[in-house]
C-alpha positions as CSV (number, residue, x, y, z in Angstrom):
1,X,0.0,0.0,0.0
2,X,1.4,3.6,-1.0
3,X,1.4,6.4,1.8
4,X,-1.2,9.3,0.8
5,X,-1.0,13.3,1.7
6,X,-4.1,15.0,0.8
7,X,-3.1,18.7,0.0
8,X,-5.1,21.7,-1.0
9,X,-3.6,20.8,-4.7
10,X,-4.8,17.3,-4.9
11,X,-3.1,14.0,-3.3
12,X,0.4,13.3,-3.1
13,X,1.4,9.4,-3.3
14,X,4.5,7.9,-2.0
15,X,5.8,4.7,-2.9
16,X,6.9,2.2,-0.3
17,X,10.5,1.9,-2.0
18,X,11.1,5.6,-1.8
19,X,10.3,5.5,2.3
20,X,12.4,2.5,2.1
21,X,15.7,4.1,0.4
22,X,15.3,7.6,2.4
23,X,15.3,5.3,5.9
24,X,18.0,2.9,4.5
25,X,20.5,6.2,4.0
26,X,19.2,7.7,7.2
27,X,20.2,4.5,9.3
28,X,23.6,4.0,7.6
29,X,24.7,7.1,8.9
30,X,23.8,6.9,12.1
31,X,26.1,5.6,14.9
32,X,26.9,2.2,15.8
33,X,25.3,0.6,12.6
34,X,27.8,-1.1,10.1
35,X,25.2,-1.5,7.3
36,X,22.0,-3.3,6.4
37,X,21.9,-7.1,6.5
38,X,20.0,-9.7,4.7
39,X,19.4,-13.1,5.7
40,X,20.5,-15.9,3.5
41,X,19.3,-19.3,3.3
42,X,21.9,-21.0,1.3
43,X,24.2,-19.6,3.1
44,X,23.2,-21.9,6.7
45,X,21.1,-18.7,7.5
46,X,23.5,-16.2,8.3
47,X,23.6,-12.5,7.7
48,X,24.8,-10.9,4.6
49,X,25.8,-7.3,4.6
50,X,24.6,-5.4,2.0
51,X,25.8,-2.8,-0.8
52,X,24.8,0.5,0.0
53,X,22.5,0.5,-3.5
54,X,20.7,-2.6,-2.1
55,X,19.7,-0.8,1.5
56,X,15.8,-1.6,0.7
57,X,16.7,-5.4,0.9
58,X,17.0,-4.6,4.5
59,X,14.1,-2.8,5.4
60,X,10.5,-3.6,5.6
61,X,7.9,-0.8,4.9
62,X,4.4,-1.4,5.8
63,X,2.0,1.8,5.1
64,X,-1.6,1.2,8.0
65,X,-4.3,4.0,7.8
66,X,-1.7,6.4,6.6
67,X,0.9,5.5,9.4
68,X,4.1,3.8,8.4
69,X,5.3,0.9,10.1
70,X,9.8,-0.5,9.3
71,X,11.7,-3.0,10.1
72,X,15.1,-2.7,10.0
73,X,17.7,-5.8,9.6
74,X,20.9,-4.4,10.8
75,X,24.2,-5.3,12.1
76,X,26.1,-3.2,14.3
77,X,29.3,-2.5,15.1
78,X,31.3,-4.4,17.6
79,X,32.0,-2.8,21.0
80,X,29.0,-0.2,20.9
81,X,25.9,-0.8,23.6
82,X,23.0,-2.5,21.1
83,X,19.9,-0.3,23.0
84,X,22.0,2.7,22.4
85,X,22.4,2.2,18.7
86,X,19.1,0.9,18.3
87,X,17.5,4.3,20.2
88,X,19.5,6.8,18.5
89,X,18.7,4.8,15.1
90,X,14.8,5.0,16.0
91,X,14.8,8.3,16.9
92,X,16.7,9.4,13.7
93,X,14.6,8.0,11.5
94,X,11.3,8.5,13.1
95,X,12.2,12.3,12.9
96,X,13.8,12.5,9.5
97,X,10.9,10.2,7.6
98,X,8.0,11.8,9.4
99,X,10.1,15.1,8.1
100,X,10.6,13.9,4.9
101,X,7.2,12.1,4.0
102,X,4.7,13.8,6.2
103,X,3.8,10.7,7.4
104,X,3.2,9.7,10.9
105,X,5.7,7.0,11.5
106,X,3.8,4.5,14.2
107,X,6.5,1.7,14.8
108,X,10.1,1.4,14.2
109,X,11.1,-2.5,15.2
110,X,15.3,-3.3,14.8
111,X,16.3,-6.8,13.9
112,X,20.3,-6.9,14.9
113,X,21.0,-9.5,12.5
114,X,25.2,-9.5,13.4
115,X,28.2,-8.2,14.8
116,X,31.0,-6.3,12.8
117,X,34.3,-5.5,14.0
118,X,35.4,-2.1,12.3
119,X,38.5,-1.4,10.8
């Protein structure tokens, strides 16, 4: 389901990919989070970290009475405290994409997926 903004001009319709790619680049750059991840079956079920043009892969969007639900698969970086990532990461995007879209967003769930040592 597309998000919809009625506006004295008519409606404005947002795609679920577009939500997708602005919260993908808004949780890349916040602390603590390495990258996206996505689960791989043939390969025994582990994580996979993804490209930085395949963020979406790694986020769920899920648009409810004009509210917008994501999930997030993430892995973070070793050393850093998880709920602090994960609460700086929620607020972040909560603020930028209700910024951005216009949209009320109604639940951000994180899915730490792995553990990264970085260089």
């Amino acid at each position: 389901m597309k998000g919809t903004i009625a506006s004295k001009m008519g409606e404005i319709t947002i795609n679920p990919d577009v939500i997708a790619t602005y919260a993908g680049t808004t949780a890349v750059e916040c602390f603590g989070i390495v990258g996206m991840a996505k689960m791989s079956v043939k390969d025994g079920g582990f994580a996979r970290l993804l490209k930085r043009e395949s963020l979406t892969k790694g986020i769920s969007v899920e648009i409810e009475d004009n509210a917008i639900n994501l999930d997030f698969h993430v892995i973070v970086a070793y050393g850093v405290s998880i709920q602090a990532v994960a609460d700086n990461l929620i607020e972040n995007v909560r603020y930028k994409v209700e910024e951005f879209t216009g949209i009320e967003v109604r639940n951000v769930n994180i899915y730490v997926e792995g553990v990264r040592v970085i260089d």
